[in-house]
Residue frames relative to the residue before (quaternion, step in Angstrom):
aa qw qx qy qz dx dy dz
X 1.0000 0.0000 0.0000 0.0000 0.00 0.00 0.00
X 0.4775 -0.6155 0.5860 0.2229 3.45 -0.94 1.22
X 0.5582 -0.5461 0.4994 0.3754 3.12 -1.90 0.25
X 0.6415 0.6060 -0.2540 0.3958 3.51 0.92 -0.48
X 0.7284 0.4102 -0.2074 0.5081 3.50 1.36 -0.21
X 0.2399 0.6937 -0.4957 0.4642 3.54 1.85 0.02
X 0.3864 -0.4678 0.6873 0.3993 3.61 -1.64 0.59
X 0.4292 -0.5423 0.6745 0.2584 3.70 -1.82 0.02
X 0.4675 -0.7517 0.4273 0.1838 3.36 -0.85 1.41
X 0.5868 -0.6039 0.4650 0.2735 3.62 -0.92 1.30
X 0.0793 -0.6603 0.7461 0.0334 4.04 -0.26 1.09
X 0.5117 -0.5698 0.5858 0.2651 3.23 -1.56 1.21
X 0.6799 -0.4119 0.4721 0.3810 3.54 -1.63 0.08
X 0.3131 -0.6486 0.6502 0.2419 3.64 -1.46 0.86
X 0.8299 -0.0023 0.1873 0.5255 4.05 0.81 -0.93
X 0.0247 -0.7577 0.6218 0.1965 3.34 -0.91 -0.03
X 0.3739 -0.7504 0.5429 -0.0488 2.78 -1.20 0.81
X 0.0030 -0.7608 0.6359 0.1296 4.17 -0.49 0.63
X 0.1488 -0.6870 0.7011 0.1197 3.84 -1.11 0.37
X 0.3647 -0.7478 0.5547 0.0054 3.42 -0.48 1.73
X 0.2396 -0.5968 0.7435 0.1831 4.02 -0.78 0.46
X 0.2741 -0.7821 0.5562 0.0622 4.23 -0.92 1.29
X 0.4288 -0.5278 0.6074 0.4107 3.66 1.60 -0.56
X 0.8627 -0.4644 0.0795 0.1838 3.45 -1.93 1.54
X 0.6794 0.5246 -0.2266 0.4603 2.76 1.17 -1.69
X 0.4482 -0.6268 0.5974 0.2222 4.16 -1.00 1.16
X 0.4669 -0.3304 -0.8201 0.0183 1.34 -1.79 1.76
X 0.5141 -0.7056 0.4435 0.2030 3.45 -1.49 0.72
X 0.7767 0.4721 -0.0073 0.4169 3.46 1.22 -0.84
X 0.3091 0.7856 -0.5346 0.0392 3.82 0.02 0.07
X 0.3156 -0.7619 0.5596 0.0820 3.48 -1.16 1.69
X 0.0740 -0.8713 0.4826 0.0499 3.29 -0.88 1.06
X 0.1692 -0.7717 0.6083 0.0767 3.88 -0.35 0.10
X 0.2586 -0.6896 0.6762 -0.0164 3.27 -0.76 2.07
X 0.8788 -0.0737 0.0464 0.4692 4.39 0.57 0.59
X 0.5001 0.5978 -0.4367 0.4493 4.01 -0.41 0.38
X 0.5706 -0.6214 0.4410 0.3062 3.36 -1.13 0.81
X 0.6285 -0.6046 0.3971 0.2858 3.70 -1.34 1.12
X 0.6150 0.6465 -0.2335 0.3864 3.57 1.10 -0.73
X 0.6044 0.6212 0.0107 0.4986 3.15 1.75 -1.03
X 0.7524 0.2185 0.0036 0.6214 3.42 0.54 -1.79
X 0.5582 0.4989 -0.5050 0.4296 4.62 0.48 -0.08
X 0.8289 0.2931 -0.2750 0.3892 3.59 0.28 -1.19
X 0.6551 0.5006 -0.4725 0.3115 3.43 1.43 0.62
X 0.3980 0.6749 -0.3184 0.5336 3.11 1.62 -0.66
X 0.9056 0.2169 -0.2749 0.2392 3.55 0.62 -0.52
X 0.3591 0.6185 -0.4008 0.5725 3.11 2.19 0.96
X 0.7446 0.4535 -0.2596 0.4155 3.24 0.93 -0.77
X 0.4896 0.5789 -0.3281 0.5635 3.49 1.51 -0.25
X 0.7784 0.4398 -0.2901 0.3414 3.78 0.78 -0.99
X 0.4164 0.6772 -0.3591 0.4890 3.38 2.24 -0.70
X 0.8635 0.3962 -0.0105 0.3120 3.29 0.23 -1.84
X 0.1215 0.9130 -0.3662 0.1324 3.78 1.46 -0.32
X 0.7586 -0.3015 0.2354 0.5275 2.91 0.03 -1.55
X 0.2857 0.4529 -0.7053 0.4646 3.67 0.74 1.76
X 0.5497 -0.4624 0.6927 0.0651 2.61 -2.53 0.84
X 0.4818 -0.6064 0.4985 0.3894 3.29 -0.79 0.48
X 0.7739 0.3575 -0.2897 0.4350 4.34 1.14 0.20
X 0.2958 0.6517 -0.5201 0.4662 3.05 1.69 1.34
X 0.6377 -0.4676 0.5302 0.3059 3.37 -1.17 1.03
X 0.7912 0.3510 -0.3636 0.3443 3.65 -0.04 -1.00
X 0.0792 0.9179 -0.3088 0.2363 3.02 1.38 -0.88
X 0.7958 0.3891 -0.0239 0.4634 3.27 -0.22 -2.14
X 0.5949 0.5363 -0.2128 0.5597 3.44 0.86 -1.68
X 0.8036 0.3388 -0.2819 0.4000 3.59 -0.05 -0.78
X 0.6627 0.5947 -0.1902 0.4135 3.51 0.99 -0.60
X 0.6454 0.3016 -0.3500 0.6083 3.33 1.33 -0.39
X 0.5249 0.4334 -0.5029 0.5327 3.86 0.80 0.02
X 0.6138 0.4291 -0.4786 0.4584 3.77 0.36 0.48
X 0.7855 0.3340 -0.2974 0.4278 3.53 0.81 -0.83
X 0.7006 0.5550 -0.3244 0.3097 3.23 1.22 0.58
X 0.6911 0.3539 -0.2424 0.5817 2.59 1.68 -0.09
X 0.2942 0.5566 -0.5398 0.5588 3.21 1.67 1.23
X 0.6640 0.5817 -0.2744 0.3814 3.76 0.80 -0.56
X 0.7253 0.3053 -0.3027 0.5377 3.32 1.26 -0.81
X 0.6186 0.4674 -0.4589 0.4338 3.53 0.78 0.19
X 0.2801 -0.7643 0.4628 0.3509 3.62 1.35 -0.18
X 0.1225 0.7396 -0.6079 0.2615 3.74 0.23 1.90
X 0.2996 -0.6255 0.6124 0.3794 3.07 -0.96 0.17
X 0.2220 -0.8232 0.5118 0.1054 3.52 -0.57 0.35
X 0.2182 0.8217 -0.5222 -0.0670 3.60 -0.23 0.82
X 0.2380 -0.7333 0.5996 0.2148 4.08 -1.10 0.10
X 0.0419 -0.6133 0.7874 -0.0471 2.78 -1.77 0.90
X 0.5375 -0.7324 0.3896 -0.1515 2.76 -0.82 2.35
X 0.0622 0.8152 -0.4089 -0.4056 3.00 1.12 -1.94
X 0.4385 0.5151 -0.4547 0.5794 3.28 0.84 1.77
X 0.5096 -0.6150 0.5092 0.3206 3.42 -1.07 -0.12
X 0.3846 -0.7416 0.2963 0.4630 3.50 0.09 0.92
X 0.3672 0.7342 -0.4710 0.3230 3.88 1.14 -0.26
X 0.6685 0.4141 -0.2221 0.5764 3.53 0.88 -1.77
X 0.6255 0.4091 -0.5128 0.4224 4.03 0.16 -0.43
X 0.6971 0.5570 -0.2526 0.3742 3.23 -0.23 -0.94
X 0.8128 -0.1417 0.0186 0.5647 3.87 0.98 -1.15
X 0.7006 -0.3958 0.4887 0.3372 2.96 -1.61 1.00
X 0.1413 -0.6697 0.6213 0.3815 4.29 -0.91 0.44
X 0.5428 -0.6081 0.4570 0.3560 3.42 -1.57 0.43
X 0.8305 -0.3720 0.3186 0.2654 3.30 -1.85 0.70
X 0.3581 -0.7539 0.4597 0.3033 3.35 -0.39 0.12
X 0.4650 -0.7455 0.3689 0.3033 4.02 -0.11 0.46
């Protein structure tokens, strides 16, 4: 077995981390961290603040910016949670028409 076909070893979490949607009025975003080491969780909070400024969560870029958060929540090994202010059911789908 090559080195390249080895699974990659599960590194526990450094922090976790929740980005909070505030509603219209700027600023829109506020990143919190419920535990993880300050060194770790500041210089993301402040990439992830510079991604997320001043999109809504129904800006097109949005999306684009948001997975450049959860990826570079990965290489820092955050947990990474959102809160949307919706149920993620309603993000995700339109609700059907009533009959």
């Amino acid at each position: 077995m090559t080195d390249l076909e080895m699974p990659a070893e599960q590194l526990p979490p450094r922090g976790h981390v929740r980005v909070v949607y505030l509603g219209p009025v700027a600023p829109h975003w506020e990143v919190q961290s419920t535990w993880g080491e300050a060194e770790v969780v500041e210089p993301f909070r402040d990439r992830t603040l510079a991604r997320l400024t001043l999109l809504p969560p129904h800006d097109p870029q949005f999306r684009r910016n948001r997975e450049r958060v959860v990826r570079d929540a990965e290489r820092e090994l955050l947990e990474l949670e959102w809160d949307l202010g919706v149920p993620e059911e309603e993000e995700e789908a339109a609700p059907a028409p009533a009959p």
